[in-house]
N, C-alpha and C positions, 0 to 999 in steps of 0.2 A: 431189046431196049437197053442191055448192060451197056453202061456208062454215058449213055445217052441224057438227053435233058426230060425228064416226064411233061405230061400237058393235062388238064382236067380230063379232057375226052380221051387218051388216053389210058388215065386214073378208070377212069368210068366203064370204059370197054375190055378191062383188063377181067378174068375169069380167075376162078381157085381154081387149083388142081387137087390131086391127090396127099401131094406133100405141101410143105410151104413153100412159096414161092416170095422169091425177092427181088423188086425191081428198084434199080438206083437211079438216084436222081443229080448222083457225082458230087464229092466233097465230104463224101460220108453219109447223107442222109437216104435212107434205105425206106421203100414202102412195105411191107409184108403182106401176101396175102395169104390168109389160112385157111387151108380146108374149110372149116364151116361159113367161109364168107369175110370173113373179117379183115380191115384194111385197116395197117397199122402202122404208125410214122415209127422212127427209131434211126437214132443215130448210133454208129460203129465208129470207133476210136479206138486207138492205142495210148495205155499210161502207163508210165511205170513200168515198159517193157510186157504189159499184157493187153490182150482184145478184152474191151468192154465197150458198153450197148447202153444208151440212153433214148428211155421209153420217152413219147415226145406227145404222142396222142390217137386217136381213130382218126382216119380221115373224115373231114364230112364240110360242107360248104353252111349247116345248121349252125347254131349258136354250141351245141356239144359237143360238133365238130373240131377239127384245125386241118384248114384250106391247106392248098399248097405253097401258096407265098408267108404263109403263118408257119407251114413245118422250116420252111428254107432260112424265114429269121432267125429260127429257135437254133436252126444248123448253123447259124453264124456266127452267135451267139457264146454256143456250146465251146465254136471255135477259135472263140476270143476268151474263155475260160482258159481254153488249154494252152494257149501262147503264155497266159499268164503265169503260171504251171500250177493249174486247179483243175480238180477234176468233176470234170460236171456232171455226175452221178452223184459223187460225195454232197456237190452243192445244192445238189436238188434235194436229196434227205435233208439237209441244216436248214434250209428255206421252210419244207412242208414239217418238218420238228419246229422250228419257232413257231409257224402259222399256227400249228395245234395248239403251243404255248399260252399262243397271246389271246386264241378263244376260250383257253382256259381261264385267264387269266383277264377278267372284263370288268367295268367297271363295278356291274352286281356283284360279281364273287368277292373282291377284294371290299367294298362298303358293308357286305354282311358279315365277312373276315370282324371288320374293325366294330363293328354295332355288338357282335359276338363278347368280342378281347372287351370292350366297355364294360358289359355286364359283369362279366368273370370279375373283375378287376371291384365291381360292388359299384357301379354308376346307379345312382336314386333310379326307381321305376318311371318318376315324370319325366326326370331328363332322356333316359332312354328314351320312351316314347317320344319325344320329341323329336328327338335323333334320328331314329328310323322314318318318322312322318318327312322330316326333310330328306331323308337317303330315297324314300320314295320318291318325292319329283322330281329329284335328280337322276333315278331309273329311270323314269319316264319315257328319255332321252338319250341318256347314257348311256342304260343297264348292258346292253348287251354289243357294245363300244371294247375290244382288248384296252386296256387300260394307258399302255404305254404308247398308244397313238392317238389320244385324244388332243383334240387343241385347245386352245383359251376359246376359238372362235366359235367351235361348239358348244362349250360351255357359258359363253355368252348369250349364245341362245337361249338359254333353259333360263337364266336371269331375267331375258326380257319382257316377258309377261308378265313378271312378279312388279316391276319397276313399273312398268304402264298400267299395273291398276292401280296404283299407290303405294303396294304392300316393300315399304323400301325398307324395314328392318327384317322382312322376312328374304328380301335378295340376299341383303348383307351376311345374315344369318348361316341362308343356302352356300351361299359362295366361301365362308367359314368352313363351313361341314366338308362340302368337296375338296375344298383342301388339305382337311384331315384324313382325307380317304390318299391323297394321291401322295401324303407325307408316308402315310403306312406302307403304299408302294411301295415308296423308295429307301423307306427299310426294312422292306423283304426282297428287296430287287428287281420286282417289276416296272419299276419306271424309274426313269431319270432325273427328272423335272415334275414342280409342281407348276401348271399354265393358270393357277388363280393368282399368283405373282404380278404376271403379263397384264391380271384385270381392277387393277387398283385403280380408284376413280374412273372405270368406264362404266358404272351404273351410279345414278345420282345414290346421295349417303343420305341416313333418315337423319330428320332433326331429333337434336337431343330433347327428350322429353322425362322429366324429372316427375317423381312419384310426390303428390300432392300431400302436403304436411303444414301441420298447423303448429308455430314454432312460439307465437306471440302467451305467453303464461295465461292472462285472464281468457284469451277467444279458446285456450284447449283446455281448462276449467267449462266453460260451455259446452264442449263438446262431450267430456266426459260425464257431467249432468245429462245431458241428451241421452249418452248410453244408458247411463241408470236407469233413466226411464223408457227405455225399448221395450211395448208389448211383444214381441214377434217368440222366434222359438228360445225357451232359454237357455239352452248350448249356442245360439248364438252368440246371445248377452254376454252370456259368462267369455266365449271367445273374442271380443273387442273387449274384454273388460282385463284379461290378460293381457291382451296383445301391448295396453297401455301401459301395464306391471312391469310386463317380462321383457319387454324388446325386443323379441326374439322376430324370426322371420315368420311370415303367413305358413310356408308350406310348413315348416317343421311344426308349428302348433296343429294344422288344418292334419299332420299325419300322425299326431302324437300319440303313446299307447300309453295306458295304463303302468304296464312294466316298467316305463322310464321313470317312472316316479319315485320318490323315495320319503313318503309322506309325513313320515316320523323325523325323518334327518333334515326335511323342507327344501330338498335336490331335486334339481331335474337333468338326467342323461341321458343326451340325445347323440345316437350312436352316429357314426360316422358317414354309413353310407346314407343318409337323412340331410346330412348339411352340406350347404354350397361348396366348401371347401374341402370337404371329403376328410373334416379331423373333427375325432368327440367333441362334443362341446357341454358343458356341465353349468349352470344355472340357479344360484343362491335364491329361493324363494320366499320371497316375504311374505308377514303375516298376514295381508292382507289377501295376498294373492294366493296363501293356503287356505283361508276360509273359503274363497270360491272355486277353489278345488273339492273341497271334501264335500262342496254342497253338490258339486259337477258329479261327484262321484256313486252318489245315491241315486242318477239319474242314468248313467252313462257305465258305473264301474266294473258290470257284471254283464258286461255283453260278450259274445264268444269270441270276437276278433278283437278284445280289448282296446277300440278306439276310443280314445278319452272325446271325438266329436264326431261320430256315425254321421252317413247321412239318411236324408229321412225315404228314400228309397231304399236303399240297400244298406244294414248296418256292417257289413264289411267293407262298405269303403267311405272314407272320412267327406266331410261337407265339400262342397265343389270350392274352386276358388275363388266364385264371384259372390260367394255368401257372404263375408264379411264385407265387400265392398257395397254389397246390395244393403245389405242392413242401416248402410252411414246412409243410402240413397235414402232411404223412407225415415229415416229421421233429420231428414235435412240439410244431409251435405253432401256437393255436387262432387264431383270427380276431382275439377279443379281446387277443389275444398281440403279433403283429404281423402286418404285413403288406407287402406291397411298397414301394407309396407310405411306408409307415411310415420307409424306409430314411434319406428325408429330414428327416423331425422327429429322428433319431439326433445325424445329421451337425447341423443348426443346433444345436441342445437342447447336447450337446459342443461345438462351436466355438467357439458365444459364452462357454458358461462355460469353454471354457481362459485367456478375457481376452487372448490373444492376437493377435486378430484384428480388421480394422476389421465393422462391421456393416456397411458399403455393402461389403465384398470377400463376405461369406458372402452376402449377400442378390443378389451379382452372381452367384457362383458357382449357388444356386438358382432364375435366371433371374426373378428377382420383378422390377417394376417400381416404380420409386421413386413412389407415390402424388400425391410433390408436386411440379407441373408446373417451377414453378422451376428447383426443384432438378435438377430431372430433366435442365433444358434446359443448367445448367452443367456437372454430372457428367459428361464427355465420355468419359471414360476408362471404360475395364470392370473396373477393378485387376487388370489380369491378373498384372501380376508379382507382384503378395501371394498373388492365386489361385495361383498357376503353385507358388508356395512352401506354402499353404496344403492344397493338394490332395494333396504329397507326406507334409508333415507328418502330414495323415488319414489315408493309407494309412500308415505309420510307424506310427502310435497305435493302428492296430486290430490290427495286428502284435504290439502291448504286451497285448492283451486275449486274444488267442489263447493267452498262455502260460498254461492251466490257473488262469485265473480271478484271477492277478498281476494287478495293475494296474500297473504304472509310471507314474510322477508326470509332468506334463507336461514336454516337454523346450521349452526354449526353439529357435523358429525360426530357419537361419541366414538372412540376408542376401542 
């Protein structure tokens, strides 16, 4: 059969011998049979001025197989490499090396990469957790996807359950995350492209929904009467009764520790990895809102996880997040009414219009960050002494709202 054309019956009826035996199929590509049975494709070439042999497969007509007109492509193939002057052995290692790469290299490995670098880096414990909750359903799908051949249209997929059950800030959300994963690819050089780009306005966007606040002076005098009078737990109390004080956000109060405290100095520092923007942020406490600290403190100050507001399951970990909003529910005010977070649009909404106040002192007080780098870089200061004055002032003012829906006119701040 040397240099003959092979045929499957042929293939089929062909016997090992003692040694190896080689039957060609002309143009290079060689069958071998081995001693023990074995029937093996391989192509024979010359590169480079040397004999080399490209393994091609077993024969077999199975799916594990490669047929004869499968080994003949591959021989054509091999010999369209070699015109080009590539050698197709070197190419077959760089192929089956990337392939291993890119299974390295999948969407899970590199989303737990970056959920990893977060943490290290001091990302708050909820945020994390969030993070990973969403890196999970986009596993779901993805996880085991090499990373750099993923498409927008795959990832489309994973969006459209979120979007058809309503859940449109958790698509937005999702589609956020995956893009942060596929950014970290692409500076570690597993990928090229980020395909959430390609998906801008192809899942409906959620409406803007604005955190419920009560801005009008006499109806947040009412409300804060209401708080006064909450039976329920009193680390509740006490926490809407700050949150109206301090301004601060839910989570960093709902995580507060005792150690941040500084009860003698009437500071509160709240370390970095705690607040949204990822910088200290420090807190002039007024008088009013140190009396309901030190009462907090008899109650709460000597627990072993030092949570200035335990929860009533477990004192190592602070009140859930919907206890403060729960609390406004049972005294009377609907979602649409107010809400925790809301305690803050109060405080700016009042401040700026007393006209009193600088906007970079209220805007420091609600830990915002100055937008404009310049400016940012000269602002050295955190206006703490306007805050330090301003903060009493607020607690002062809502003291004027408590009296049965009076208003008292703004009093000028001392010096």
């Amino acid at each position: 059969m040397a240099g003959g054309k092979l045929t499957d019956k042929a293939i089929k009826n062909a016997k090992p011998g003692e040694r190896l035996v080689i039957l060609s199929d002309g143009g290079g590509l060689q069958l071998w049979l081995t001693p023990t049975g074995g029937k093996l494709w391989n192509y024979a070439y010359r590169f480079g001025g040397k004999r080399k042999r490209l393994a091609i497969g077993q024969y077999g007509k199975d799916p594990a197989g490669v047929p004869l007109e499968a080994a003949r492509k591959r021989r054509d193939e091999a010999a369209g490499l070699l015109r080009d002057g590539v050698d197709p052995a070197t190419r077959k290692r760089q192929v089956k090396a990337a392939r291993v790469e890119a299974q390295a290299n999948t969407f899970a490995v590199v989303a737990d990469e970056l959920l990893d670098k977060k943490k290290r880096e001091g990302v708050a414990d909820a945020t994390a957790g969030k993070l990973d909750w969403l890196l999970g359903l986009a596993k779901a799908d993805l996880g085991a996807l090499p990373i750099a051949d993923i498409s927008a249209g795959e990832i489309l997929r994973v969006l459209r359950p979120l979007e058809a059950a309503g859940k449109l800030e958790s698509a937005k959300r999702l589609r956020a995350v995956i893009g942060s994963v596929f950014r970290y690819a692409i500076a570690t050089a597993r990928a090229e492209s980020d395909p959430t780009q390609a998906l801008r306005g192809a899942v409906a966007s959620p409406k803007p929904q604005h955190r419920a606040a009560i801005t009008d002076p006499k109806a947040f005098g009412g409300l804060l009467r209401a708080i006064d009078g909450f039976t329920g737990q009193p680390t509740t109390k006490a926490a809407l009764q700050l949150m109206a004080l301090l301004a601060c956000r839910p989570g960093e109060l709902r995580h507060a520790n005792w150690a941040e405290f500084d009860l003698d100095g009437a500071v509160w520092d709240i370390p970095a990895e705690r607040t949204k923007m990822r910088r200290p942020h420090r807190i002039p406490i007024p008088t009013q809102a140190m009396a309901i600290l030190k009462s907090l403190h008899l109650i709460t100050g000597h627990g072993a996880a030092g949570l200035v507001f335990p929860g009533l399951r477990s004192v190592k970990r602070p009140i859930s997040e919907n206890t403060m909003n729960g609390a406004l529910r049972r005294i009377g005010f609907s979602q649409d009414e107010a809400t925790a977070h809301g305690f803050r649009s109060t405080f700016s909404t009042l401040a700026n219009e007393s006209g009193q106040w600088s906007v970079n002192a209220i805007e420091a007080a609600l830990a915002h960050i100055e937008p404009n780098a310049v400016r940012r870089a000269y602002a050295r200061g955190d206006y703490w002494d306007e805050r330090a004055r301003m903060m009493q002032w607020w607690a002062d003012y809502l003291d004027t709202l408590r009296q049965g829906g009076r208003v008292l006119p703004f009093k000028a701040a001392s010096a």
